[in-house]
N, C-alpha and C positions, 0 to 999 in steps of 0.2 A: 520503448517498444515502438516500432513503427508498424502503424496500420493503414496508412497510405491506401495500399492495394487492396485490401480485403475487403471482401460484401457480405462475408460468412459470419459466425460466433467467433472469436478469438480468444483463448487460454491468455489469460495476463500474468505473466511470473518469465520466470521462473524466482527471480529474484525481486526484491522490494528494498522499500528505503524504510530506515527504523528508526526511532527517537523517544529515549524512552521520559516520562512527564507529558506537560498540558500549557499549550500556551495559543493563545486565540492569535497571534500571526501566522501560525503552522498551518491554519486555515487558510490563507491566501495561497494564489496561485500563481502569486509571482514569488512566492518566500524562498530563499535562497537554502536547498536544504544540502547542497555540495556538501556540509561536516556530516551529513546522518551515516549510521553503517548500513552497508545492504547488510540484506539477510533471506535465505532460501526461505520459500513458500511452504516445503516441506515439514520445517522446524516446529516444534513444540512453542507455543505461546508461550511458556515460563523458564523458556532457556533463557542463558545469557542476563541480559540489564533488564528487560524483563519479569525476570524475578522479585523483585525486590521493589517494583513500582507498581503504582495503582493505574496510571494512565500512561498510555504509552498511542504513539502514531506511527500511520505504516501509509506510506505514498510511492505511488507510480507514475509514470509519465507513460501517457501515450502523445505519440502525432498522428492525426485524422487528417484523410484528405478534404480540405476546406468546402469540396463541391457536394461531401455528401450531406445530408440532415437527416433528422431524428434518430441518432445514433443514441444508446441507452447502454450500461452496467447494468446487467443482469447476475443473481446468484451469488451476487457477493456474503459470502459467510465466516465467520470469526468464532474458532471455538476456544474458551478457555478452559482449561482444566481444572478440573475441585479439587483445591488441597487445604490441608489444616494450618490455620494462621493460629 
């Protein structure tokens, strides 16, 4: 997503990057995540690989234009669904 230009709030999606498991390089920000599947913002948290995993990561990219600061994610929220294991 490029946010270069924007001074406003900006909608991050439509799409994401998805992986599903737990691994503490997936944390870096230089991790090379090119193999992950995107997946719409709109989907069900327990579609797809998803389903079947306990930990799962979901990554975006933005680009910031370098001259602004205190840029912040606001509202970020993750809902799962109750179902019976």
């Amino acid at each position: 997503m490029d946010a270069t230009g924007v001074g406003e709030r900006l909608t991050l999606g439509p799409n994401w990057l998805f992986a599903s498991g737990d691994s503490p390089a997936w944390a870096s920000p230089t991790f090379d995540d090119g193999g992950w599947q995107t997946v719409p913002t709109g989907e069900p948290l327990l579609s797809g690989e998803m389903r079947n995993s306990h930990f799962a990561w979901y990554r975006t990219h933005v680009r910031a234009n370098p001259r602004m600061h205190d840029l912040s994610v606001e509202g970020v929220r993750m809902v799962r669904e109750n179902i019976d294991r």
